[in-house]
N, C-alpha and C positions, 0 to 999 in steps of 0.2 A: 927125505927118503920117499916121502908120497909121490913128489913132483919125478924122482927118479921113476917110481914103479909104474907113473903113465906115460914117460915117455917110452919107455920100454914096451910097455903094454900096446902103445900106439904102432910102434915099430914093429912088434908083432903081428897089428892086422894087415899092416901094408903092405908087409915081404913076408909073399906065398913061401911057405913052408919053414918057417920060423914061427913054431909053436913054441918052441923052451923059452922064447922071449915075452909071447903071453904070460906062459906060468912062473916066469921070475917076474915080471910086473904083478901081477896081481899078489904074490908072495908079498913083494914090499907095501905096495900101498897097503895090503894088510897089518903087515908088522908093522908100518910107520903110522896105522891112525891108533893101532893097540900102545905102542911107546907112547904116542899125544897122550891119549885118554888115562893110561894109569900113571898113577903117580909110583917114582922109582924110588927110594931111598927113605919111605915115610914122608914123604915132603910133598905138596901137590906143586905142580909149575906152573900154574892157573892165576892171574893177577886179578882180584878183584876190584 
């Protein structure tokens, strides 16, 4: 989801006038590093 929201993001600064592609990239690699970081179900996904 991370690797999605910079390409998207990327695609946003190279094709002038394609801002809703910025703010869907940055939306996910948001949401994708808050999914990484928390743990869902009481479980962490984290391998020590």
């Amino acid at each position: 989801m991370v690797v999605l929201g910079l390409i998207l993001l990327l695609l946003g600064l190279f094709i002038s006038g394609a801002g809703i592609l910025k703010t869907i990239g940055i939306i996910l690699i948001v949401v994708g590093l808050i999914l990484n970081f928390v743990p869902i179900g009481g479980s962490s996904r984290r391998v020590w």
